[in-house]
DOGULUM-291173 format. One record per residue: residue number from 1; x, y, z of N, C-alpha, C, CB in turn. Coordinates in nm, 2 decimals. Glycine has a CB too. Example, Ala and Ser with C-alpha at 12.3 -4.5 7.8 and 13.67 -1.06 7.14 Angstrom:
BEGIN
- 1/1.32/-0.57/0.78/1.23/-0.45/0.78/1.32/-0.33/0.78/1.13/-0.45/0.90
- 2/1.28/-0.22/0.71/1.37/-0.11/0.71/1.29/0.00/0.79/1.41/-0.06/0.57
//
This chain:
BEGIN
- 1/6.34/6.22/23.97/6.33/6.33/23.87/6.47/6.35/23.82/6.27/6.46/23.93
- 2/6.52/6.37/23.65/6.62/6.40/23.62/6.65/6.50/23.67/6.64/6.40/23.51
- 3/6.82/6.50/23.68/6.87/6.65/23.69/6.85/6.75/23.60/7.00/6.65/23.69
- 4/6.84/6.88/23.60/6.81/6.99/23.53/6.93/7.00/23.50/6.73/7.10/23.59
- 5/6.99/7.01/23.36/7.09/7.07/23.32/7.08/7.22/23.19/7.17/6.95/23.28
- 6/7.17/7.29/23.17/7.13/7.41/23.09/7.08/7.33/22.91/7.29/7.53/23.09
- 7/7.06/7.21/22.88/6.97/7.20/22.76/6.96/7.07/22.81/7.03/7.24/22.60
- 8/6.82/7.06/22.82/6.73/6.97/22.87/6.60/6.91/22.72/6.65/7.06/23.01
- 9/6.52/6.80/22.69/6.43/6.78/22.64/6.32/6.74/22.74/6.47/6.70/22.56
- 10/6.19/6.78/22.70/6.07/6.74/22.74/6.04/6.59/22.69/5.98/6.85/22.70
- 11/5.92/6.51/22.71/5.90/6.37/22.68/5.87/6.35/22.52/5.78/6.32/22.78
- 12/5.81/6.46/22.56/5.75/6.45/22.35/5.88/6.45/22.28/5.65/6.64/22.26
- 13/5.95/6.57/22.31/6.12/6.60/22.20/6.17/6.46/22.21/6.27/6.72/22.28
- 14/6.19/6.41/22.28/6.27/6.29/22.32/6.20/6.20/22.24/6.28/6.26/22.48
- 15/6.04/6.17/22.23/6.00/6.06/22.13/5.99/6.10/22.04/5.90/5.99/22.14
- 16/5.97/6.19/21.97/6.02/6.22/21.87/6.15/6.21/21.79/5.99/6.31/21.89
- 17/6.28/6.22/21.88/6.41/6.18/21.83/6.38/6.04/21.86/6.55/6.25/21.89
- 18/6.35/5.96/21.94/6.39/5.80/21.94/6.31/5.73/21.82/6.34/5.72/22.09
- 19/6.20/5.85/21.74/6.12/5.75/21.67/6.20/5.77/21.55/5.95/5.78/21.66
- 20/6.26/5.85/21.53/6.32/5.90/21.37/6.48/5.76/21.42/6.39/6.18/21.35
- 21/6.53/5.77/21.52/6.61/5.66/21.55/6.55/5.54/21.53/6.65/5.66/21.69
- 22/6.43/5.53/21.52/6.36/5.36/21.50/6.34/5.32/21.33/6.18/5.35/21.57
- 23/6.30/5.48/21.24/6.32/5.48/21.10/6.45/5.42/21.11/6.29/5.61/21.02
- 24/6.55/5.50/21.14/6.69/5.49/21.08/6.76/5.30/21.10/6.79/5.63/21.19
- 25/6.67/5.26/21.26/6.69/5.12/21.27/6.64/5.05/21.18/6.64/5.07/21.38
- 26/6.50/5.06/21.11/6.45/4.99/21.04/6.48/5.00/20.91/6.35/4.99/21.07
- 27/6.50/5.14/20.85/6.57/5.12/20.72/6.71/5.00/20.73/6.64/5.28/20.68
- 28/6.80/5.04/20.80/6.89/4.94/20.79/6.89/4.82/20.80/6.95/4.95/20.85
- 29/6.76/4.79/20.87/6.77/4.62/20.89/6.69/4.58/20.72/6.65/4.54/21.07
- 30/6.60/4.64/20.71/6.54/4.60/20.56/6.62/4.63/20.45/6.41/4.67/20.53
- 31/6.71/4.74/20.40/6.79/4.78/20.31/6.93/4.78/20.30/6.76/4.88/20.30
- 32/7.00/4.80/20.42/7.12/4.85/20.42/7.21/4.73/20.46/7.13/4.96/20.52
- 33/7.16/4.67/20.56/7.26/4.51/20.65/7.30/4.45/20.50/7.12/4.34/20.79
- 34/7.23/4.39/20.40/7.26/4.31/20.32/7.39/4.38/20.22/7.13/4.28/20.24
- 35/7.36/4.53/20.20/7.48/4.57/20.10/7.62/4.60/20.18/7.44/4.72/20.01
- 36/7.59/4.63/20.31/7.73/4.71/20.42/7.68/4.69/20.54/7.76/4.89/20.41
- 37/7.70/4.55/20.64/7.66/4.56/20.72/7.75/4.63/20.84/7.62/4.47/20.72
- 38/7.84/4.69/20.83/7.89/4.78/20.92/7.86/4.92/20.93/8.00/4.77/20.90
- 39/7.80/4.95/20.79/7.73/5.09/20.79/7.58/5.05/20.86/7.72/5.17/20.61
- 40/7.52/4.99/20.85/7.42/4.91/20.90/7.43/4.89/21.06/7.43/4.79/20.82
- 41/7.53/4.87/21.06/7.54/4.85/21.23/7.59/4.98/21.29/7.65/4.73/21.28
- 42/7.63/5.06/21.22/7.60/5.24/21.28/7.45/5.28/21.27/7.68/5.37/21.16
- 43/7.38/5.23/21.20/7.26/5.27/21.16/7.14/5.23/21.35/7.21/5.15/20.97
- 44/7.17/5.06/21.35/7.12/4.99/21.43/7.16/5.08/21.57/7.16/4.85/21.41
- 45/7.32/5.11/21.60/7.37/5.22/21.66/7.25/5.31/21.76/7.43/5.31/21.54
- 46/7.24/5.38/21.67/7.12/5.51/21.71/7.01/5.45/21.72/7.08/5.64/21.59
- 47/6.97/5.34/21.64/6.83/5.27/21.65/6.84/5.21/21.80/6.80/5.15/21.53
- 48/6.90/5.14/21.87/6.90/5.13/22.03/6.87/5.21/22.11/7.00/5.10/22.08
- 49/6.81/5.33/22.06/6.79/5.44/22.14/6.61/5.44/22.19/6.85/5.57/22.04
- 50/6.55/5.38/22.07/6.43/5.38/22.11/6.34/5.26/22.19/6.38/5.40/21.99
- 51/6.38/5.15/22.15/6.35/5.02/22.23/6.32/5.12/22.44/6.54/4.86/22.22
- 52/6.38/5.12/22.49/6.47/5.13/22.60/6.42/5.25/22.69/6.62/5.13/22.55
- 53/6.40/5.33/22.53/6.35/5.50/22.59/6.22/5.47/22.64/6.33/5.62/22.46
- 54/6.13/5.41/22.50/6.02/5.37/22.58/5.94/5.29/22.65/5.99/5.38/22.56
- 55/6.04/5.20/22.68/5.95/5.10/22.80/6.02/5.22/22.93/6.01/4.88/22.83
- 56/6.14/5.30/22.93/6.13/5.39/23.08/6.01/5.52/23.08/6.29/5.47/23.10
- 57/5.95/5.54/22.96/5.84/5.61/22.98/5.70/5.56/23.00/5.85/5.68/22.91
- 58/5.69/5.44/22.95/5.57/5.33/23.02/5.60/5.34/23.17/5.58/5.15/22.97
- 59/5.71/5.28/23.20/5.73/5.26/23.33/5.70/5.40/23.44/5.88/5.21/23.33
- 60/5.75/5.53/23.37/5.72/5.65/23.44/5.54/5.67/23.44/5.79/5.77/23.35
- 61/5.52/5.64/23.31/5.39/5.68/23.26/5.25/5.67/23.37/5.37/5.58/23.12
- 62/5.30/5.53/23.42/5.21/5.47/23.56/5.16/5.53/23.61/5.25/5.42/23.66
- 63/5.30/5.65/23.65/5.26/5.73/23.73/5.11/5.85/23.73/5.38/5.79/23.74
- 64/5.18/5.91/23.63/5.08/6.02/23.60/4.98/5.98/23.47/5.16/6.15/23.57
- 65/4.94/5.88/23.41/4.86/5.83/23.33/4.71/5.87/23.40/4.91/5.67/23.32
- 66/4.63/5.96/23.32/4.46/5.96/23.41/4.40/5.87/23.46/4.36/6.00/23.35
- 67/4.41/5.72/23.34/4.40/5.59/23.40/4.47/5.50/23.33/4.28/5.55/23.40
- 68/4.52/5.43/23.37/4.60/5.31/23.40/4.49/5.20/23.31/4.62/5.28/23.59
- 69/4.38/5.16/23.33/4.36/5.05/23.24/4.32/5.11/23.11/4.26/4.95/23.29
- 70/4.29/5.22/23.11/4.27/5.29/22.93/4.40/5.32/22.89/4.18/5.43/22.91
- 71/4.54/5.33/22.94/4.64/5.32/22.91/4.68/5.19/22.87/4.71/5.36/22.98
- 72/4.67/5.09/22.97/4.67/4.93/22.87/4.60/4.88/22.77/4.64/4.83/22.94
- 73/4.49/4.88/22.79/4.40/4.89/22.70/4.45/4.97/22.50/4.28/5.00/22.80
- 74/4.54/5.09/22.51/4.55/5.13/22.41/4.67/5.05/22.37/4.55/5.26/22.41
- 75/4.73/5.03/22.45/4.89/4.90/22.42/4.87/4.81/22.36/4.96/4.83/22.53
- 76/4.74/4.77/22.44/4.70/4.61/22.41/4.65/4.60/22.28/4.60/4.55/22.50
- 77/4.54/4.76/22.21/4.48/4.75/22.12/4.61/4.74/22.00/4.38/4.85/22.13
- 78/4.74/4.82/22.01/4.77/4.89/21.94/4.92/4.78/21.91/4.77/5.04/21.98
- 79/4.93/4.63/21.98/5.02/4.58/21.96/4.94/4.47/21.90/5.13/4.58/22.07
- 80/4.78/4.45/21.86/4.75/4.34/21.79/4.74/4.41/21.63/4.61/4.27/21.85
- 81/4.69/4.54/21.66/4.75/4.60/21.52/4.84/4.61/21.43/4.76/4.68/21.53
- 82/4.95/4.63/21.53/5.12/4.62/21.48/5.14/4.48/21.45/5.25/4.66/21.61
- 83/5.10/4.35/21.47/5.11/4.25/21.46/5.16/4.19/21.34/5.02/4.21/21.50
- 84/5.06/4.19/21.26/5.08/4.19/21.09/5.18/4.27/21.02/4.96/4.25/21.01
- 85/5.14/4.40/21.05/5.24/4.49/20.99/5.44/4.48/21.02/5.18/4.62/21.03
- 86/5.45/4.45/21.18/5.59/4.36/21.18/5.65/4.25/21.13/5.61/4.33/21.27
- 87/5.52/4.17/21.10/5.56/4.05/21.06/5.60/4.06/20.91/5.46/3.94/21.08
- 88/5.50/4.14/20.81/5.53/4.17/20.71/5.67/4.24/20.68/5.43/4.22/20.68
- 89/5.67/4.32/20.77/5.80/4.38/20.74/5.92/4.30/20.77/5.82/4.51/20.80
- 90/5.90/4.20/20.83/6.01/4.09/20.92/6.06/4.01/20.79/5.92/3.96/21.06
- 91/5.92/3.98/20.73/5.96/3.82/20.68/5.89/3.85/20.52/5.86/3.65/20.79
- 92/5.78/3.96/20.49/5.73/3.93/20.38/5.59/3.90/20.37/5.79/3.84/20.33
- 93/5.57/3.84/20.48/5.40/3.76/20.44/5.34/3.84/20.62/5.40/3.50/20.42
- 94/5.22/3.85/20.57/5.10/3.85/20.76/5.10/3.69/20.82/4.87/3.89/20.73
- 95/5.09/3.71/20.95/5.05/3.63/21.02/5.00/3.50/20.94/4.96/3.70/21.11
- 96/5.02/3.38/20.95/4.98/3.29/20.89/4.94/3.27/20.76/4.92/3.25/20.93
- 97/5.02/3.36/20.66/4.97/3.36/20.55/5.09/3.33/20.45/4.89/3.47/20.53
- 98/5.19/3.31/20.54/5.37/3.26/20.46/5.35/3.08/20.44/5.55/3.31/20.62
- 99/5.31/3.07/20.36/5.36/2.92/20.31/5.50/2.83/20.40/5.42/2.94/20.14
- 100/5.58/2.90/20.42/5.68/2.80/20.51/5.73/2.89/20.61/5.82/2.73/20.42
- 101/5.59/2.96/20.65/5.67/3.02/20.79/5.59/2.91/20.91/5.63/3.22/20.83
- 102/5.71/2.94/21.02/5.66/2.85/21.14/5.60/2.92/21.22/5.75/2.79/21.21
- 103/5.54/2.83/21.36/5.46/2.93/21.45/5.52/3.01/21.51/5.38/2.87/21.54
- 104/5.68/3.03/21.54/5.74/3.15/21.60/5.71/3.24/21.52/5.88/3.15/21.63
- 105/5.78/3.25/21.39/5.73/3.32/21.28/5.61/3.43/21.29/5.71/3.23/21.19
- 106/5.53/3.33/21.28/5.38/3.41/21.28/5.33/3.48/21.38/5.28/3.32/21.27
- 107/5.38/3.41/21.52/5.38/3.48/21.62/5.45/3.59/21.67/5.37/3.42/21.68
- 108/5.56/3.65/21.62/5.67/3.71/21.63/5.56/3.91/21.66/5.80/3.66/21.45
- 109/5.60/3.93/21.76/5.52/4.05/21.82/5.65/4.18/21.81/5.46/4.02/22.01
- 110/5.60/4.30/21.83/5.68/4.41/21.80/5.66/4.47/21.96/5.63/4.51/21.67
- 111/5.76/4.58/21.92/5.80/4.64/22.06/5.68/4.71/22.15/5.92/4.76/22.04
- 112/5.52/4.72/22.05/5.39/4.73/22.16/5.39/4.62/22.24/5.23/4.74/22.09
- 113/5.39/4.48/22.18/5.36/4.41/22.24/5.45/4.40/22.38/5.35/4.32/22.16
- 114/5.57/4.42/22.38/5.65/4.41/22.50/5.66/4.51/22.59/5.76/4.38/22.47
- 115/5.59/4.62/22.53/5.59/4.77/22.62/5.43/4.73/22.70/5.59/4.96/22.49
- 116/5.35/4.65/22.63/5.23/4.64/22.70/5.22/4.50/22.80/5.11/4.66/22.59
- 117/5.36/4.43/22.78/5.35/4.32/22.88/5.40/4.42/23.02/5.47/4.16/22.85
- 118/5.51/4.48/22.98/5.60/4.55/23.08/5.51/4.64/23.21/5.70/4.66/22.99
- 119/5.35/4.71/23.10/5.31/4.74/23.21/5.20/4.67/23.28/5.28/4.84/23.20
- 120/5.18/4.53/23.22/5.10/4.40/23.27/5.17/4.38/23.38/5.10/4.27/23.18
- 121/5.32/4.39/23.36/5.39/4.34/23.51/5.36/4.44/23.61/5.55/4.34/23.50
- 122/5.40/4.56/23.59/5.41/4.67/23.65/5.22/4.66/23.74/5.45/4.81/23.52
- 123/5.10/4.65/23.67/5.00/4.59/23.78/5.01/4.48/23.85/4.89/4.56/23.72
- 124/5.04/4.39/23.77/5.05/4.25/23.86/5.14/4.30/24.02/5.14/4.12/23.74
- 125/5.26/4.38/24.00/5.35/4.42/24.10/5.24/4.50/24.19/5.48/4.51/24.05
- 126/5.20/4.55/24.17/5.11/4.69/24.23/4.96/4.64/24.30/5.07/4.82/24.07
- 127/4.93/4.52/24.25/4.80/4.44/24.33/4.74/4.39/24.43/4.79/4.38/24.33
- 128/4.68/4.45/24.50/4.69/4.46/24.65/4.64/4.29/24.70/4.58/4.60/24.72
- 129/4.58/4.25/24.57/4.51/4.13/24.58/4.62/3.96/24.58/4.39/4.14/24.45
- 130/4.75/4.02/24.52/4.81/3.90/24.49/4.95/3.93/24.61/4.85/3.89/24.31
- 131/5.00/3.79/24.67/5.13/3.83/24.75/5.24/3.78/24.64/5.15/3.75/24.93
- 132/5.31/3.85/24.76/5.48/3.88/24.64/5.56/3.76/24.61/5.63/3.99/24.72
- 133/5.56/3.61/24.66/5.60/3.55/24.60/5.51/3.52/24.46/5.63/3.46/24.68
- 134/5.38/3.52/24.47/5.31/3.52/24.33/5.36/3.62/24.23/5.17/3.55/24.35
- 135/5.37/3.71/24.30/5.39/3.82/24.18/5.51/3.78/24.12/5.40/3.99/24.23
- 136/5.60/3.73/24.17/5.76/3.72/24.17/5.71/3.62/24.02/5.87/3.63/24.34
- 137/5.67/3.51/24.06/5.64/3.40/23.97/5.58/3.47/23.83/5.53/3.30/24.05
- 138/5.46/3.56/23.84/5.39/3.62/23.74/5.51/3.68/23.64/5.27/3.73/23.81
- 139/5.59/3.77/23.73/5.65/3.83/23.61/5.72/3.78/23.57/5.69/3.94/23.61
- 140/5.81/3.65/23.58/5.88/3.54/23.51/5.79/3.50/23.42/5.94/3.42/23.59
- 141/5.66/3.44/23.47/5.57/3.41/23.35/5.58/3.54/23.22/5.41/3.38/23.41
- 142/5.54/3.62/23.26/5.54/3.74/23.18/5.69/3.76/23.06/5.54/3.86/23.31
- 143/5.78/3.73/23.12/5.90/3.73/23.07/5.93/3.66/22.96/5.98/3.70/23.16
- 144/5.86/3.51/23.02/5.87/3.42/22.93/5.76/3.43/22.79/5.85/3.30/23.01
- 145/5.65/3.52/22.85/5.61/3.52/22.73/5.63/3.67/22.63/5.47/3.47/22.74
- 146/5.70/3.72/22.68/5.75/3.83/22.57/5.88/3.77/22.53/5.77/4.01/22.62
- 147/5.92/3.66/22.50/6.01/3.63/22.41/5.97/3.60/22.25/6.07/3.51/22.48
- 148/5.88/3.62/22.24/5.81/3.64/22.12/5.84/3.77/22.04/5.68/3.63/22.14
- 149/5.89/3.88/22.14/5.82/4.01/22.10/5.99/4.05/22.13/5.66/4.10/22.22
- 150/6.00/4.16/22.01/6.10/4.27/22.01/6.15/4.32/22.14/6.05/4.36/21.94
- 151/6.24/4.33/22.19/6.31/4.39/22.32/6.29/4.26/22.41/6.23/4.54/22.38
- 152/6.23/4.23/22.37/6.15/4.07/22.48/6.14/4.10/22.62/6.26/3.91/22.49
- 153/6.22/4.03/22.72/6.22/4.03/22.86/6.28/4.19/22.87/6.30/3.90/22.93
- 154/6.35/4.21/22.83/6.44/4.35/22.86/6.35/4.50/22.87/6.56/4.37/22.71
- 155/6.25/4.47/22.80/6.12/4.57/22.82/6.06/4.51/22.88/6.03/4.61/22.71
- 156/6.04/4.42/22.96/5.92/4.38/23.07/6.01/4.44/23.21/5.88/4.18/23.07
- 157/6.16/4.40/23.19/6.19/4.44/23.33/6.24/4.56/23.31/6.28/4.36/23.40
- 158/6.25/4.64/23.22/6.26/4.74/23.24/6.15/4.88/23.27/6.33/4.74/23.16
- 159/6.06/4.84/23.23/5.93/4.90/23.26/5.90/4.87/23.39/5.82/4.87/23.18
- 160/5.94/4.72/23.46/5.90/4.74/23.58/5.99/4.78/23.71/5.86/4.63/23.59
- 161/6.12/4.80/23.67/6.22/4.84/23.76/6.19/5.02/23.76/6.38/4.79/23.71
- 162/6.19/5.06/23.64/6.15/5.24/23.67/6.06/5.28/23.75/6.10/5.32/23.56
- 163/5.92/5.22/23.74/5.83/5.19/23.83/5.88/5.12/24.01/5.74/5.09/23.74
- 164/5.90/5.03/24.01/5.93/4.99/24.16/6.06/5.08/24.21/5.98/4.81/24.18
- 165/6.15/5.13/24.14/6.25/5.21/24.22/6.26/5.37/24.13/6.42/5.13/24.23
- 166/6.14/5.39/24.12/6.12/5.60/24.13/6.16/5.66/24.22/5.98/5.66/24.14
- 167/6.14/5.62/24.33/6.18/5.72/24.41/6.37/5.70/24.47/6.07/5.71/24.54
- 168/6.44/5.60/24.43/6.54/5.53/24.43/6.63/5.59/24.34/6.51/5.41/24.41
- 169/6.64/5.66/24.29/6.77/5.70/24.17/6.86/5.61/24.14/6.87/5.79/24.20
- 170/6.94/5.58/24.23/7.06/5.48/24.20/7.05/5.39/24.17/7.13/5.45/24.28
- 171/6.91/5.34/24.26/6.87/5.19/24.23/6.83/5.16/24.07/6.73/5.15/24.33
- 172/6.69/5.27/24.07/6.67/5.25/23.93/6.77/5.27/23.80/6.56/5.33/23.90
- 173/6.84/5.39/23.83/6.95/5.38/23.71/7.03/5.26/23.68/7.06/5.46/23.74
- 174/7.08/5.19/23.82/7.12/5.06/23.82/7.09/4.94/23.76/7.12/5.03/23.92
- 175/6.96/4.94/23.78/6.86/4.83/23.73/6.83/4.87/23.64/6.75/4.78/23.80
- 176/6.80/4.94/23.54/6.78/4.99/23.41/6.89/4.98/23.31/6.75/5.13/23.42
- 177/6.98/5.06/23.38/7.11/4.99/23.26/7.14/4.83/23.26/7.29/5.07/23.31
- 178/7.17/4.75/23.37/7.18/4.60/23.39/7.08/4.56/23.34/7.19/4.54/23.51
- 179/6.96/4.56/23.30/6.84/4.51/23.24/6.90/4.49/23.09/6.71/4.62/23.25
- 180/6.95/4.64/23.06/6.97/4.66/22.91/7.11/4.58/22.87/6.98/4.83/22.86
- 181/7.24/4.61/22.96/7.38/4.59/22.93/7.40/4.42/22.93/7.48/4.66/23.06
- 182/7.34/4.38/23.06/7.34/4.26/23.07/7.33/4.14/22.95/7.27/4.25/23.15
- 183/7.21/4.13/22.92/7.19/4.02/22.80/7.26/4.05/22.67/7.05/4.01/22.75
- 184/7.31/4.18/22.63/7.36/4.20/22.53/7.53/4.18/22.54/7.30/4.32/22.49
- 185/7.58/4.18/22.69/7.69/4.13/22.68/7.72/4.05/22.69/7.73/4.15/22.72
- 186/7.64/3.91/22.76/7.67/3.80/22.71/7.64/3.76/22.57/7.62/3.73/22.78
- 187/7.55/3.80/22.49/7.49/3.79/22.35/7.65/3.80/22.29/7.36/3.94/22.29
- 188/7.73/3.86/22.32/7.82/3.94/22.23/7.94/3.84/22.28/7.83/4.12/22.26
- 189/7.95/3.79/22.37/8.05/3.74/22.42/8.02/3.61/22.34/8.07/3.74/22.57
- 190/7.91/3.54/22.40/7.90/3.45/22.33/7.90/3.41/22.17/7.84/3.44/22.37
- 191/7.91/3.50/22.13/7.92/3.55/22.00/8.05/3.53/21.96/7.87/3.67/21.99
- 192/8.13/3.62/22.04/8.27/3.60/22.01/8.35/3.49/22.04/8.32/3.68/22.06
- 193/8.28/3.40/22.12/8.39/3.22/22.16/8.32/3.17/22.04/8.36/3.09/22.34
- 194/8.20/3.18/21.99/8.12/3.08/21.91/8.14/3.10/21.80/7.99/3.07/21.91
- 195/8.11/3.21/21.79/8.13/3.25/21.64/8.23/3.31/21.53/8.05/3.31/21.64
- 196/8.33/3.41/21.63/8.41/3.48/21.59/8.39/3.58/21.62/8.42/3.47/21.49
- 197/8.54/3.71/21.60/8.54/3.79/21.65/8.45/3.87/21.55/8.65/3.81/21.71
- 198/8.45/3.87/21.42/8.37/3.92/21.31/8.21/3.92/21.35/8.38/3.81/21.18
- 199/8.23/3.81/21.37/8.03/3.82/21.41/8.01/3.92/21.54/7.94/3.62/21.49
- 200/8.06/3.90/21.62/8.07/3.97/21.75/8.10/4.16/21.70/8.24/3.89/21.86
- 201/8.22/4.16/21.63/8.14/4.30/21.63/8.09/4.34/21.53/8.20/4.42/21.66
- 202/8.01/4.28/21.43/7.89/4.29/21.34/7.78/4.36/21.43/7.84/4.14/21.27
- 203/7.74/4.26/21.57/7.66/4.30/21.66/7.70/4.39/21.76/7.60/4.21/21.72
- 204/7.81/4.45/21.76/7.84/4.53/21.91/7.74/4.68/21.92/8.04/4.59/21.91
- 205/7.69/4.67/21.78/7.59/4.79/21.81/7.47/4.78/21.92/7.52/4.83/21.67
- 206/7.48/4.67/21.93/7.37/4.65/22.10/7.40/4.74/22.20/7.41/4.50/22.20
- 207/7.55/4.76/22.22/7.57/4.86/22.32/7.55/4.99/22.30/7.68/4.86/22.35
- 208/7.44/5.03/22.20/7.41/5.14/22.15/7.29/5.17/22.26/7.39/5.13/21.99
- 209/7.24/5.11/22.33/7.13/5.07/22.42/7.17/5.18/22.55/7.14/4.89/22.47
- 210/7.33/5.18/22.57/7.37/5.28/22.69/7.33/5.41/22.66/7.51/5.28/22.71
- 211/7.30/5.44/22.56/7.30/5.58/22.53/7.13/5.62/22.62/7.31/5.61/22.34
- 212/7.11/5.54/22.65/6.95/5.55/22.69/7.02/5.61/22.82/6.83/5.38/22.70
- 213/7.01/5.54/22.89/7.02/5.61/23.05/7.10/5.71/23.05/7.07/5.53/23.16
- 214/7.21/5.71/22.98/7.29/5.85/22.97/7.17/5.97/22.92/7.42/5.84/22.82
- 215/7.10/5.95/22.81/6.99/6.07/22.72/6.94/6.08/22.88/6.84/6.01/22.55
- 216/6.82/5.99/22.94/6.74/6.04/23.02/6.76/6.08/23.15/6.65/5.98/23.02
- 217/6.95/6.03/23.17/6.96/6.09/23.30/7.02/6.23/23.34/7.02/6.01/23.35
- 218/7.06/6.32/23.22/7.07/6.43/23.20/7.04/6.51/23.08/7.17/6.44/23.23
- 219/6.93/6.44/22.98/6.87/6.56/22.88/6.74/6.56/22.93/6.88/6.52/22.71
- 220/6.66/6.48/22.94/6.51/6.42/23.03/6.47/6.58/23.12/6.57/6.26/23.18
- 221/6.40/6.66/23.12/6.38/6.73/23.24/6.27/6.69/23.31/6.38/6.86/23.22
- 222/6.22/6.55/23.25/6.07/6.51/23.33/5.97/6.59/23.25/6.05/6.55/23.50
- 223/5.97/6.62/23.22/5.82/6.74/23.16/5.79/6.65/23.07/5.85/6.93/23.09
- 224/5.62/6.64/23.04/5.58/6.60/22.93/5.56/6.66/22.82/5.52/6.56/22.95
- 225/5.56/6.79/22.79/5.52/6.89/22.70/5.41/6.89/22.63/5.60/6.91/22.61
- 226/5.38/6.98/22.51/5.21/6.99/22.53/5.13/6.87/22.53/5.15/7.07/22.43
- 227/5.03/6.88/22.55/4.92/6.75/22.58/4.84/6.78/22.50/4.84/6.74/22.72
- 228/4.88/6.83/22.37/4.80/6.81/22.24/4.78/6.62/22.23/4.91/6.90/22.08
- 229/4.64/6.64/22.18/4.63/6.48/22.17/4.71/6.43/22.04/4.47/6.43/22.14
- 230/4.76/6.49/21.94/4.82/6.48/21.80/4.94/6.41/21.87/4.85/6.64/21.70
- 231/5.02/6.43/21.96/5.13/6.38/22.01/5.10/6.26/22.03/5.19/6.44/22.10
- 232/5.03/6.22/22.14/4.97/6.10/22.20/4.97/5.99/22.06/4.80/6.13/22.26
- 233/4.83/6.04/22.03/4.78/5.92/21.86/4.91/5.92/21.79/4.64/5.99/21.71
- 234/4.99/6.01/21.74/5.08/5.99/21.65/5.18/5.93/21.69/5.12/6.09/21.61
- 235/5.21/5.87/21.78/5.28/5.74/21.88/5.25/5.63/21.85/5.26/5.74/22.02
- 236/5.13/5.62/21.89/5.07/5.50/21.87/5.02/5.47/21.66/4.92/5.53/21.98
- 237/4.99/5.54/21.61/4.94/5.52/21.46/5.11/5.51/21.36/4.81/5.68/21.41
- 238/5.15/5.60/21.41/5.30/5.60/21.30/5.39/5.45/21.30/5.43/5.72/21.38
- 239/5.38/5.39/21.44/5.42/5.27/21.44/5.43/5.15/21.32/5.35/5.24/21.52
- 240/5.25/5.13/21.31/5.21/5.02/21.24/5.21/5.06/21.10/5.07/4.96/21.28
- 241/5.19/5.17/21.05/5.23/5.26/20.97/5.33/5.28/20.89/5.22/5.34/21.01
- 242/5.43/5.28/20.96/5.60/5.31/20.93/5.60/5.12/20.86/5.75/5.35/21.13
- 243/5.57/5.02/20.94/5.62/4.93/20.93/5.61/4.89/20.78/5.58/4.86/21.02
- 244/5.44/4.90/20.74/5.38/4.84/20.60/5.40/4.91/20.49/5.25/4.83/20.60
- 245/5.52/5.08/20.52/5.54/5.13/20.40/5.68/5.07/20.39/5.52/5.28/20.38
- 246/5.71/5.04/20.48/5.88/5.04/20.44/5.87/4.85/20.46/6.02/5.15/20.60
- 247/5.75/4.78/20.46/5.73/4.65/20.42/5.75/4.64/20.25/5.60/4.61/20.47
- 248/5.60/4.73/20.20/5.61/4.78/20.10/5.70/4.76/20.02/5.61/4.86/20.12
- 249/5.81/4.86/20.04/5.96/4.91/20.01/6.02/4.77/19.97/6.04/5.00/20.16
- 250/6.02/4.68/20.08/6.15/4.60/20.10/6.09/4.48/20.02/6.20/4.55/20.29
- 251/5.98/4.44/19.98/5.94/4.32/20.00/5.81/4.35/19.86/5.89/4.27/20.19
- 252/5.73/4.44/19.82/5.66/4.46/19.72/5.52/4.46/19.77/5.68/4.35/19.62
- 253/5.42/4.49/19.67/5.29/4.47/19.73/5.23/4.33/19.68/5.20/4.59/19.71
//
């Protein structure tokens, strides 16, 4: 449980700011990177805030979810949904309907898809039926296949470390930030022998990702706030939604 400090957010406040952070990501990557990409990469900045937020509230979610497979179930429904509508906004065209797009392309999944592998792992871990070198194996498979998807592996293990070390603080804080810090520091490094030091901090807004465990480890008070269903659906529907107006926007009808 976070610490209580004198101004705290509940779960809703909190997705609520990460989602207006995911507009502000996605404007910039569709509008802004091309005219100023350093204002653009302030933009991306704040946008690192939402990836990260919510695969640690999947990962919490486990917990107190009424059920667990009608929770997957809505992930699963709601990241074949998002499917099209990312891709459109990615590239321009749906799923196999781009003339010279390839099968990554087409296949290219959004951050449902990797929030709903994350808690594929998170059962597979929890299965009384499978032993733990299997499991070990499963969630590498798992890993490997959200490389397709937005956040990729970094939302599979991060949904599943909040979950295996809840009761652990240190551990999980540990493993939650190194989930996130890790790949993006080599990304960046490598970046900077390969490419230049230009390219390198074009992308340093990756490290915008830290701000995550900082927000939930002292603004977080754990509370979910009201359990109006309007909160719930509007999570899930604004997503696919946001994507095909501001596809729209970028790309025409």
């Amino acid at each position: 449980m976070p610490e209580k400090t004198n101004f705290s957010l509940n779960r809703n406040q909190i997705k609520y700011i990460v989602v207006a952070a995911m507009i502000i990501d996605h404007i910039a990557w569709g509008f802004v990177d091309r005219i100023n990409p350093y204002f653009g990469g302030t933009m991306h900045f704040i946008g690192r805030l939402t990836g990260a937020t919510m695969a640690y509230f999947v990962g919490e979610g486990y917990q107190y979810t009424r059920s667990v497979p009608k929770y997957h179930l809505r992930l699963g429904i709601f990241a074949i949904i998002s499917w099209g509508p990312f891709v459109y906004f990615e590239y321009g065209f749906f799923p196999f309907c781009g003339e010279s797009a390839n099968i990554m392309t087409n296949l290219s999944q959004s951050v449902i898809f990797t929030l709903f592998l994350g808690l594929t792992a998170i059962r597979v871990w929890e299965s009384p039926r499978i032993d733990k070198p299997i499991k070990v194996c499963l969630v590498v498979l798992i890993c490997m296949a959200s490389c397709i998807g937005d956040w990729a592996f970094m939302n599979v293990l991060g949904c599943l470390f909040v979950h295996v070390f809840r009761n652990d603080p240190k551990k999980k804080w540990t493993a939650f930030t190194l989930t996130y810090f890790t790949p993006n520091f080599l990304m960046i490094t490598y970046l900077a022998i390969g490419s230049g030091l230009d390219m390198a901090l074009r992308n340093i807004f990756q490290f915008g990702v830290l701000l995550v465990p900082i927000m939930l480890r002292f603004v977080y008070n754990g509370k979910s706030g009201s359990k109006a269903s309007v909160h719930k659906w509007f999570f899930y529907a604004f997503y696919p939604l946001h994507l095909l107006i501001l596809g729209f926007l970028r790309w025409g009808f």
